[in-house]
N, C-alpha and C positions, 0 to 999 in steps of 0.2 A: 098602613098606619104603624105597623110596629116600627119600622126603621124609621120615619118621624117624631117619635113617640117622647123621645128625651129633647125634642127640640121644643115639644108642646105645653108650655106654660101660662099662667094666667097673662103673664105680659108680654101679649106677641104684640099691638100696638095701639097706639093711643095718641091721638092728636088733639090738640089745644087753638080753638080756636082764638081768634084774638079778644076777644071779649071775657077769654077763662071758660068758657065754657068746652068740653072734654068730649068725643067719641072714644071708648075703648073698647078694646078686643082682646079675649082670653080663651082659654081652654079651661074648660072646668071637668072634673077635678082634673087637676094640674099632672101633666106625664102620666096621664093614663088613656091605653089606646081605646076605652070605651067612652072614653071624657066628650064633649061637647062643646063646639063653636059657642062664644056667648059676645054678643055686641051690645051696648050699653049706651047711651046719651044722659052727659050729664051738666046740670047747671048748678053753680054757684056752689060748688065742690061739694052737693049735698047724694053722696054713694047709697044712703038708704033710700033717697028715695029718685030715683032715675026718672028722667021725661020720656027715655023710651028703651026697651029692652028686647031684645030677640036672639034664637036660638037656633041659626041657620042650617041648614043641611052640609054636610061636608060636602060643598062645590064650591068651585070660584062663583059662578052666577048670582047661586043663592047669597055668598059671603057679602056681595056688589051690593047685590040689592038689600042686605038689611044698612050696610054702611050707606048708602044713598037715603033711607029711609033716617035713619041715624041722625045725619044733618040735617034734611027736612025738618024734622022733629024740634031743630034748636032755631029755626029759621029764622 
C-alpha cells in the first residue's frame, strides 16, 4: 500500500451512465495508506443521498463485486 499510496485519491473512477446516472469509486481518506475502497451509486446527481454504497475489501474480487452490485442497484 505505501508505494500506491499517492496514487489513491478519492477519484480513481466514476462512470456515467447514459441516463446521468453515476457509479463512483474513491479512496477515503484520500492518499492515506489506512484509507478505504468506497463505491457509491448515484442518481439524479443527488451525492447525499446514494441508491447504493459499499466499502470493499482491498481485492480485485471484492472491488468486482460491489461495482456489479453498484449498477444492479441503478437497474
Amino acid at each position: 500500500m505505501d508505494t500506491l499510496v499517492d496514487d489513491l485519491g478519492e477519484d480513481l473512477l466514476q462512470i456515467t451512465c447514459a441516463n446521468g446516472d453515476i457509479v463512483d469509486v474513491g479512496w477515503y481518506p484520500a492518499w492515506n495508506a489506512q484509507g478505504r475502497l468506497r463505491v457509491v451509486a448515484v442518481r439524479g446527481q443527488d451525492w447525499e443521498a446514494p441508491v447504493f454504497s459499499a466499502q470493499p475489501d482491498k481485492d480485485p474480487q471484492a472491488l468486482l463485486q460491489a461495482l456489479r452490485a453498484a449498477l444492479a442497484s441503478l437497474g
